[in-house]
FIKOLZA-1660 file (N, C-alpha, C; in steps of 0.1 Angstrom, whole numbers, plus 5000, padded with zeros to 4 digits):
% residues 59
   i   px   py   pz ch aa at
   1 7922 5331 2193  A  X  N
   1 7908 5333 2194  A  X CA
   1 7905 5348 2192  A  X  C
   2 7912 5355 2194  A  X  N
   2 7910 5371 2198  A  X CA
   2 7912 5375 2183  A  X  C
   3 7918 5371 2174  A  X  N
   3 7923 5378 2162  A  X CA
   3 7918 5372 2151  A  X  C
   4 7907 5362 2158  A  X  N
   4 7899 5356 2148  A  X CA
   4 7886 5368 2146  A  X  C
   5 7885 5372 2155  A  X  N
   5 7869 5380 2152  A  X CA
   5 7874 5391 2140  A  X  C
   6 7888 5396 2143  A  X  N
   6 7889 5409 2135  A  X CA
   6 7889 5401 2120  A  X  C
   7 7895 5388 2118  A  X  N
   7 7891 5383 2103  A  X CA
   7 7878 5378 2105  A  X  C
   8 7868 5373 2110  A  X  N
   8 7859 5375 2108  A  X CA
   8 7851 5388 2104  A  X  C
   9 7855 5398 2110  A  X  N
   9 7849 5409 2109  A  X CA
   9 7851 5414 2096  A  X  C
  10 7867 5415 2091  A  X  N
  10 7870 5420 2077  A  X CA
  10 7862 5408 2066  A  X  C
  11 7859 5394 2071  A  X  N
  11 7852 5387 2058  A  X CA
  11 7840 5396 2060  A  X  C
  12 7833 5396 2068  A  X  N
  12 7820 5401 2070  A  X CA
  12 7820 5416 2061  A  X  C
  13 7829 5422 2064  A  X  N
  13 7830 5436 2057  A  X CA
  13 7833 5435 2041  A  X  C
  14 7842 5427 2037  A  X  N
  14 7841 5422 2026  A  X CA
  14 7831 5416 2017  A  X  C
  15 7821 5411 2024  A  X  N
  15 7808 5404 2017  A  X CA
  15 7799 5414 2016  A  X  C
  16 7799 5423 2031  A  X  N
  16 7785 5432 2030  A  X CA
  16 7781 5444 2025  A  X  C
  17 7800 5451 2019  A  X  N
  17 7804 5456 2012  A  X CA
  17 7805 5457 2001  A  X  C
  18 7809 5445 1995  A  X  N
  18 7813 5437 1979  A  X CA
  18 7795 5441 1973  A  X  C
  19 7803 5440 1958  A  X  N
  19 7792 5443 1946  A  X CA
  19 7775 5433 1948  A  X  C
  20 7777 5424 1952  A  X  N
  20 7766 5413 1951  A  X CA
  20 7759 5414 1964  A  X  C
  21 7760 5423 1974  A  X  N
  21 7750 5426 1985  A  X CA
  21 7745 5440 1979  A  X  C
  22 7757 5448 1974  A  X  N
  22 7751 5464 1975  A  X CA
  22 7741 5464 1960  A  X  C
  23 7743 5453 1947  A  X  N
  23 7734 5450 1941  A  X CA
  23 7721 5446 1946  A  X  C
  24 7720 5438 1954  A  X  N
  24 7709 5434 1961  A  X CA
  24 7701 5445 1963  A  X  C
  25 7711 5451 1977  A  X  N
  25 7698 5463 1979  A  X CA
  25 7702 5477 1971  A  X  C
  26 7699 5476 1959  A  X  N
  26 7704 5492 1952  A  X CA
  26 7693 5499 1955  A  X  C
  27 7681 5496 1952  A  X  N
  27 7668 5504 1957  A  X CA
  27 7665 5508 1972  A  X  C
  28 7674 5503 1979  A  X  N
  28 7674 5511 1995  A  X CA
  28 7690 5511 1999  A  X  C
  29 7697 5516 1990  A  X  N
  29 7712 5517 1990  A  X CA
  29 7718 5523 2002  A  X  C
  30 7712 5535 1996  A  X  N
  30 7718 5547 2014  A  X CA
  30 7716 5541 2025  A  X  C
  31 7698 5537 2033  A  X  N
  31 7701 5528 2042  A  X CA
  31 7704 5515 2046  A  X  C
  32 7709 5505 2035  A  X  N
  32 7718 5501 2035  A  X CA
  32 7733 5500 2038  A  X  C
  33 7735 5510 2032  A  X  N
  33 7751 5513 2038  A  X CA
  33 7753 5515 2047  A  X  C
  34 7745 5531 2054  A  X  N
  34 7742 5537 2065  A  X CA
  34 7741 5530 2078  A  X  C
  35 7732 5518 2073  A  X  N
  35 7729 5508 2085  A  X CA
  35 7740 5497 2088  A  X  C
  36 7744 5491 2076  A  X  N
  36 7754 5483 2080  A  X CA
  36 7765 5489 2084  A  X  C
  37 7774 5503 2080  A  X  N
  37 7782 5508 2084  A  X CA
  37 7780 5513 2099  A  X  C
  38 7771 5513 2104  A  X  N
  38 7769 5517 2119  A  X CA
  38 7771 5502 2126  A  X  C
  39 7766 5492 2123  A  X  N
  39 7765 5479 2125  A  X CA
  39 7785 5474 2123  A  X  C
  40 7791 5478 2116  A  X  N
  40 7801 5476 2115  A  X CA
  40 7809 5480 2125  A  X  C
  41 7809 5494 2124  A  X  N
  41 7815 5499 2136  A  X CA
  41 7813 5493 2150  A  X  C
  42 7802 5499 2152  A  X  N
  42 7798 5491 2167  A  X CA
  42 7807 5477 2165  A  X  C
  43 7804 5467 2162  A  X  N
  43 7812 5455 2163  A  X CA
  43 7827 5453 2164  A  X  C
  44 7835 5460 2150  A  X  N
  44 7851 5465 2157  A  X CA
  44 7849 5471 2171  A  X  C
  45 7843 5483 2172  A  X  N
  45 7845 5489 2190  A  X CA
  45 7844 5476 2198  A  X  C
  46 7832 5464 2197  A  X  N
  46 7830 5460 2204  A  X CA
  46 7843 5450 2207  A  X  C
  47 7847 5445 2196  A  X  N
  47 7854 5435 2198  A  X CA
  47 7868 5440 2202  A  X  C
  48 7874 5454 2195  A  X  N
  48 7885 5464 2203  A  X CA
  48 7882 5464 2221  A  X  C
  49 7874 5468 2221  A  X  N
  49 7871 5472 2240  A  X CA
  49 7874 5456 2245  A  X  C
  50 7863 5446 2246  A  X  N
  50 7869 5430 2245  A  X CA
  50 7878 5431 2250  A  X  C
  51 7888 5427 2236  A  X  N
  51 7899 5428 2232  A  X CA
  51 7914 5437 2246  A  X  C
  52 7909 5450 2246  A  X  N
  52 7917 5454 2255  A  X CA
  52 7914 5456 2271  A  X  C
  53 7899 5455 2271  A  X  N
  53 7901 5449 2284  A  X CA
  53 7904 5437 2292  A  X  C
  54 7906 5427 2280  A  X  N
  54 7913 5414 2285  A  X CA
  54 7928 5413 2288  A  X  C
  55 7929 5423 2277  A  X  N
  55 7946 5426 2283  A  X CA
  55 7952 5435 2293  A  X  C
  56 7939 5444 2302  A  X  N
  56 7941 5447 2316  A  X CA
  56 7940 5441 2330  A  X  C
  57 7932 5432 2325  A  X  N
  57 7930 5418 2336  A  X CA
  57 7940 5411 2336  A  X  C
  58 7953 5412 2326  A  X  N
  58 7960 5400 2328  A  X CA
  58 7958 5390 2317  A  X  C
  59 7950 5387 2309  A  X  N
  59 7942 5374 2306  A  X CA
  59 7947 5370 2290  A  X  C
% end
């Protein structure tokens, strides 16, 4: 279950990244990127922290 998010995460990075989103928004590109790459991050940290605090509990 745990090692599902990080492939989820890489499909997600893969799609939102790939040519057919960043075509989409080429006319607001920069915050596009800008925004999903902050949105990206946040989510790995989130799911890393998760992640290793479950494996201080024991769990």
């Amino acid at each position: 279950m745990q090692k599902d998010i990080f492939i989820f995460l890489f499909a997600a990075g893969l799609l939102f990244f790939g040519w057919p989103m960043v075509e989409i928004f080429r006319s607001h590109l920069p915050q596009y990127l800008f925004g999903f790459w902050l949105l990206f991050i946040g989510a790995v940290a989130a799911a890393s922290l998760r992640r290793s605090t479950k494996k201080s509990r024991g769990q």
